[in-house]
Each structure stands twice: as structure tokens, then as C-alpha cells.
C-alpha positions in Angstrom: 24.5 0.3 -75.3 25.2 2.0 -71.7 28.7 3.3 -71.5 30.3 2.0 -68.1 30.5 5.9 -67.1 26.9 6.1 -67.4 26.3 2.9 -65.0 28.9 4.3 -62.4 27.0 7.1 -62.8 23.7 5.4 -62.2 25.3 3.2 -59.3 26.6 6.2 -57.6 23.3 8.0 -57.6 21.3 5.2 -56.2 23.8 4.6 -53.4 24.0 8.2 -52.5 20.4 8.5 -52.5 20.1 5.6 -50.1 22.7 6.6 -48.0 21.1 10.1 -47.5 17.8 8.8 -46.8 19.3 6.9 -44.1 21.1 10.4 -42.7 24.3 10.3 -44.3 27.0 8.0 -44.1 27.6 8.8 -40.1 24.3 7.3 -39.8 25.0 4.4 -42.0 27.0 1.5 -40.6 29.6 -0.2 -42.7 27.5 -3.0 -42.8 24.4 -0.9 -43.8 26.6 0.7 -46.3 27.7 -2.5 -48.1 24.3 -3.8 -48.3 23.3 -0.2 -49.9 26.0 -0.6 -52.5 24.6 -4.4 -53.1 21.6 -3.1 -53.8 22.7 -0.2 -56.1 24.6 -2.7 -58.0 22.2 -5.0 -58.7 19.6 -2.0 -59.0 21.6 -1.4 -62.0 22.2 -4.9 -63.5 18.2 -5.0 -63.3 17.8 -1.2 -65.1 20.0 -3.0 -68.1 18.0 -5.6 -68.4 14.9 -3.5 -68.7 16.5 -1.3 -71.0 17.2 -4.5 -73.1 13.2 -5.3 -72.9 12.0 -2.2 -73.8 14.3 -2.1 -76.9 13.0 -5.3 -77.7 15.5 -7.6 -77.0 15.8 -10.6 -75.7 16.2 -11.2 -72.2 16.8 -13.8 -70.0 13.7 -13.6 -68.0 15.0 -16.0 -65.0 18.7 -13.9 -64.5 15.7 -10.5 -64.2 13.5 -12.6 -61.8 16.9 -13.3 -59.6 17.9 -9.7 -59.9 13.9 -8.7 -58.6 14.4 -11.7 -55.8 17.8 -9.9 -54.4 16.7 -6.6 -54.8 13.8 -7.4 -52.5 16.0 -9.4 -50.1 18.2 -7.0 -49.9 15.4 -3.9 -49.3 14.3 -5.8 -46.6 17.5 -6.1 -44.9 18.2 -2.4 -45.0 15.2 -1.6 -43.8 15.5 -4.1 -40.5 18.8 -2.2 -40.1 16.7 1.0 -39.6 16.1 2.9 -36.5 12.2 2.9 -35.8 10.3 6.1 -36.4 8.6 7.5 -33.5 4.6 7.1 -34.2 3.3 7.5 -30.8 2.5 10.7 -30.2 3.1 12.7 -26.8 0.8 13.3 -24.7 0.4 17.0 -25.3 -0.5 16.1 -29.1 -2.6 13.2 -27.6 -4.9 15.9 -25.8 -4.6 18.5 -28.2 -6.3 16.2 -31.0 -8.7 14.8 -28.2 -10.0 18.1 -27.6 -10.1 19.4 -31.1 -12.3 16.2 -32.1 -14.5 17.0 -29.0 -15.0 20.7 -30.5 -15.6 19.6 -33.6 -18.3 17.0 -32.8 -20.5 19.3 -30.1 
């Protein structure tokens, strides 16, 4: 069995982590950070189950498809939250690859 301080512990990292891929917590909205910390908690509840499966116990199959479910919900929602990344490049880079593939093709 997983001691509560080794769940806090795993909670803890998974919210960091999230939080710091988003830019830190100044980034991070309140509301952004409560969904983060929904996640991380049912990250966890879902690890524990898997744990469970792989020591070949039982499981309740339907409470780790619900867990699956939120944790996909949830993703998505953080992710909506998230600035756009730039893709478009400027036009300097725009010319610069136009006349490298130019070069490369006479």
C-alpha cells in the first residue's frame, strides 16, 4: 500500500510540473491552477488504481474508466485555457527558407 506522504508527494509533483509548463504560477490563473490541481488529483487516484492492476488486484474497471474520462476532460480544458503558440513564421524566416530551398533545388 501507498503511504498518504507518498501520494502528496506524487500530487505535488504532477501539479508543479503542470504549473511550470504553463510558466509558473504568475502565468497560471486561479482558475487554471484549480483545474491543474483536479487533474493531479485524479492523476493520482488513477496511478492507484493501476498499481492495484499490476499487483493483480482487483479493480473496479468502470470507477478507472471515469478516472480516464476526467482526466481527458479536464486536459482538454487546460489546454483551451492556453495562450496560442506562435507558428507563423516572420517574414525574414519566410525568405530565408524560400531562398535556401531555391539553392538547394538549382
Amino acid at each position: 500500500m501507498v503511504s498518504l506522504s507518498a501520494r502528496a508527494r506524487r500530487y505535488r509533483e504532477i501539479a508543479e510540473a503542470m504549473i511550470a509548463e504553463r510558466g509558473g504560477a504568475e502565468k497560471c490563473g486561479e482558475g487554471c491552477q484549480q483545474l491543474i490541481r483536479r487533474f493531479a488529483a485524479t492523476a493520482v487516484l488513477a496511478e492507484q488504481i493501476e498499481a492495484e492492476l499490476l499487483r493483480g488486484d482487483r479493480v473496479d474497471i468502470k470507477a478507472y474508466a471515469l478516472l480516464a474520462s476526467t482526466l481527458v476532460r479536464i486536459s482538454q480544458l487546460i489546454v483551451i485555457d492556453r495562450p496560442a503558440k506562435k507558428n507563423t513564421p516572420s517574414l525574414r524566416e519566410y525568405l530565408s527558407a524560400k531562398t535556401t530551398e531555391k539553392g538547394v533545388t538549382e
